[in-house]
Structure formats: structure tokens, C-alpha cells
N, C-alpha and C positions, 0 to 999 in steps of 0.2 A: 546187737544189744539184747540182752535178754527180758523178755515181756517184763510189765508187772504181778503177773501170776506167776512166772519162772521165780524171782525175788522174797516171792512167800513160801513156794516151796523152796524154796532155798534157806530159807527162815532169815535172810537179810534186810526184809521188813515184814511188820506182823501181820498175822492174818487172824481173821475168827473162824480158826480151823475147827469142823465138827467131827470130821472122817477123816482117816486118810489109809493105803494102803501102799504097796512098793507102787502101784502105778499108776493111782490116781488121788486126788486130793480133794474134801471140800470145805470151802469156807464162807461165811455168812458174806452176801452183797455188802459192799460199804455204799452205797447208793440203794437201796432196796424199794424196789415196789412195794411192797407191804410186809409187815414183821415177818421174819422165817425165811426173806429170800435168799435162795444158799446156789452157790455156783457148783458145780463139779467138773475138776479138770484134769486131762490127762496131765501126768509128768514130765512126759516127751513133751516137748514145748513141737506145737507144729500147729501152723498159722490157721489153716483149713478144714472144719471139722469130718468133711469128708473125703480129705486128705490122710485122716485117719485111716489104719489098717481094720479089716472087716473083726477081724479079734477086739482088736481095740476100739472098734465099736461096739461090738458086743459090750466085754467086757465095764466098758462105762456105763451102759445101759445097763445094767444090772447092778452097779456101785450107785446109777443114780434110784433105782431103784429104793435099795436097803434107805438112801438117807432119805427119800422123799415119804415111805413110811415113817422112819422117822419125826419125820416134819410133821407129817397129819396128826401125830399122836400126842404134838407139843402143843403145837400151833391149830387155836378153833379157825375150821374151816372145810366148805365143803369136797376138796380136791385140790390137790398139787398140780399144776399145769407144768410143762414142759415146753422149754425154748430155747430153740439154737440160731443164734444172729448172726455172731462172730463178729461184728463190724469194729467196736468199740475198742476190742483188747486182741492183739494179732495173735492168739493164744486159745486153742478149741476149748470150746466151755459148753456145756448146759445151763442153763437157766432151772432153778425147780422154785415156781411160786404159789404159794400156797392162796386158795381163789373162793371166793364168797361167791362173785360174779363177775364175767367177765370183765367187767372195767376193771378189776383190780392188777390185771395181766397186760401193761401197757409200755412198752419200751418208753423211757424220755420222763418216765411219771417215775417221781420217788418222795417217799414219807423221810421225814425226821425220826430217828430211833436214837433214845441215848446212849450213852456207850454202857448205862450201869443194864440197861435193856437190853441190849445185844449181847454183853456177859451171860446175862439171864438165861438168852435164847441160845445161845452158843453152850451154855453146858448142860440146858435140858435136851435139847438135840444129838449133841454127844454122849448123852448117857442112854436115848432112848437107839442108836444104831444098834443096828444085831452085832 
């Protein structure tokens, strides 16, 4: 069966897509540690992040890059932190959260954001990617 992130790129349920390119995708956390949490995912749906091909690490890292400037330039804060779990979604993801101070960067911990707020953050983000 294919993840819940295959599904969005799939566009068979929505996502609050910021980026996306033929091989990777990003879209805002629907669970977010604090406003701006945006996932980035390979397209190849593959369970283990560093199951991934060394290209396709790269290349992520550099896609999470572009959006995590992004993020800074939307979202106040002093740095984007980066984290890869995997546990939750069998679907290799990045984590890019955007951090005041460390507590703000806490798996299990999520804020309320409205959806008219996530619209918000969703198309100022998309419009700030290179």
C-alpha cells in the first residue's frame, strides 16, 4: 500500500505543497512543531532514509536546502533545524523546523495552526523558493 506521502504526491489526498520537483516534493506538516514545519520527500517512495541512493541524498539535501531558506525568510526565527526520524510515515522525509530555541525542535510536541494559517504559510513559502 502506498505511504501517506506517496498519496499526496499523488495528488489523491491534499497536501500543503510548497516545492516540488520531478523528484522530490515539499509540503507543510499537518502535525507541526511550530508554524513553517515543512517535510521534504523523495518521490520514490523508499521506506529508509538512508536506503536512499548517495545521488538522492544529495540531491534532497540541496532541495531541502532551497526550501529551508525559504522558510527563514517567511517564518521569524533564528534557524531552520533539520531532522530525519523516519518512524512515523514508512516514507524517507526530512523534517525542516524552523527554531527560536531548542525546545521548539521536539518530535511528539505539535501546535494548533489554522488552516486559513497554513494557507498563509503555504503560499508565502512557495513563493519565497528559488
Amino acid at each position: 500500500m502506498a505511504s501517506i506521502f506517496t498519496r499526496i504526491i499523488d495528488r489523491k489526498i491534499p497536501g500543503m505543497i510548497v516545492a516540488e520537483t520531478k523528484d522530490f516534493i515539499a509540503f507543510l506538516d499537518v502535525r507541526p512543531m511550530v508554524e513553517g514545519h515543512t517535510l521534504c520527500v523523495p518521490k520514490r517512495e523508499v521506506d529508509y532514509y538512508f536506503d536512499l541512493t548517495e545521488e538522492e541524498i544529495t540531491a534532497l539535501a540541496v532541495f531541502s536546502q532551497k526550501v529551508a531558506r525559504a522558510i527563514k525568510a517567511v517564518v521569524p526565527c533564528n534557524r531552520v533545524a533539520v531532522g530525519v526520524l523516519g518512524l512515523e510515515v514508512p516514507h524517507a522525509h526530512v523534517h525542516l523546523v524552523p527554531v527560536t530555541t531548542e525546545g521548539d525542535f521536539r518530535f511528539g510536541k505539535s501546535v494548533d495552526v489554522s488552516p486559513e494559517r497554513m494557507e498563509e504559510l503555504r503560499t508565502a513559502i512557495a513563493a519565497a523558493v528559488e
